[in-house]
C-alpha positions as CSV (number, residue, x, y, z in Angstrom):
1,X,3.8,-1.2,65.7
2,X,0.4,-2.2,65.5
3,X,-0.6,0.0,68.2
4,X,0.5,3.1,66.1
5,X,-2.7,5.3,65.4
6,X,-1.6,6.2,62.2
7,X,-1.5,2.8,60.8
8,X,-6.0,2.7,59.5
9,X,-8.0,0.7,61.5
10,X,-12.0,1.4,63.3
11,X,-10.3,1.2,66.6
12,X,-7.7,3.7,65.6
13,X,-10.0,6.1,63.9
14,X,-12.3,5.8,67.4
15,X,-9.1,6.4,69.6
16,X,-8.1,9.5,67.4
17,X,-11.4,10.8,67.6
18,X,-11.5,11.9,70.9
19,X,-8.9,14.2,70.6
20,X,-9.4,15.3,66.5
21,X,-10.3,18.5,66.5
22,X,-13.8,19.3,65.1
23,X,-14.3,21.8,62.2
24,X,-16.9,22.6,59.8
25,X,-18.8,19.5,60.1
26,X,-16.1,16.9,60.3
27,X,-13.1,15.2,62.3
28,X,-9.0,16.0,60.9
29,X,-7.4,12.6,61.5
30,X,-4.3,10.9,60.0
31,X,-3.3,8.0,58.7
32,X,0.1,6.7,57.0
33,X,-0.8,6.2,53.4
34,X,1.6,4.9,50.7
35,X,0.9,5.9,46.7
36,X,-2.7,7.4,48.2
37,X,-4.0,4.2,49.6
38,X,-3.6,3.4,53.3
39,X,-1.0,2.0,54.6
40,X,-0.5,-1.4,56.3
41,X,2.5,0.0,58.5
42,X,4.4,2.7,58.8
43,X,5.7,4.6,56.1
44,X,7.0,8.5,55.5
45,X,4.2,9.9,54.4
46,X,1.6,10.8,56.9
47,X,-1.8,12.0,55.3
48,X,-4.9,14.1,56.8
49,X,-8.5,12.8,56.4
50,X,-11.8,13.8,57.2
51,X,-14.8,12.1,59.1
52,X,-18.0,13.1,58.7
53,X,-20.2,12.0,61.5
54,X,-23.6,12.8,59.9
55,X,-22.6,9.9,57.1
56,X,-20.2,7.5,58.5
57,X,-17.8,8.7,55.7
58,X,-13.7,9.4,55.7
59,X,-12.6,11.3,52.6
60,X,-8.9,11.8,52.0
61,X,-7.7,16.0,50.8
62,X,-9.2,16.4,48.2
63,X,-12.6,14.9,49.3
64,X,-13.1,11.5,47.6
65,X,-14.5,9.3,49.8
66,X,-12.2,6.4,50.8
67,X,-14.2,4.8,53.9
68,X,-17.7,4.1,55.1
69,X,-19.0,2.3,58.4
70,X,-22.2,2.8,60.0
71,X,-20.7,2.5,63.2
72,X,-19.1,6.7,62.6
73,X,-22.7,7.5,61.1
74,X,-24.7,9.9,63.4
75,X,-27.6,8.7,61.5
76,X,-27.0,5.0,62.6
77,X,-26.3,5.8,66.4
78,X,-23.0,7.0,66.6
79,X,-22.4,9.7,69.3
80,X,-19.6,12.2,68.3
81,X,-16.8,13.0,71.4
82,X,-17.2,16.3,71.1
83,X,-21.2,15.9,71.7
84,X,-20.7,13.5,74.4
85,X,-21.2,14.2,78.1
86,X,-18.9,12.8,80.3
């Protein structure tokens, strides 16, 4: 299982990415989550977050911000799929 995208990793949230549909200024991408923290395997409960691109950020439904790498910041060099031409 530890190829399942829904179990949080970088790699996961990159490979979802390309096909997350884009919205009002951020990714929808989901992860298993267990009492509202992610989830180390699978579980029932499959939540929706949002990336941000233009701050590296991943905020869970209600907007707090659970996640932060450079490496999804716009600002810090990362491209967006749905900017990139293939």
């Amino acid at each position: 299982m530890k190829n399942d995208l829904y179990i949080f990793n970088e790699a996961h949230l990159h490979e979802q990415l390309k096909t997350a549909p884009f919205t009002k200024g951020f990714y929808t991408v989901y992860f298993y989550t267990k009492d509202g923290q992610f989830a180390k395997s699978k579980t029932e409960h499959l939540s929706e977050f949002y990336l941000y691109p233009s701050g590296g950020t991943l905020r869970d439904s209600t907007f707090n911000l659970v996640f932060y790498d450079s490496q999804f910041d716009t600002y810090r060099g990362f491209q967006p799929p749905h900017l990139r031409k293939e």
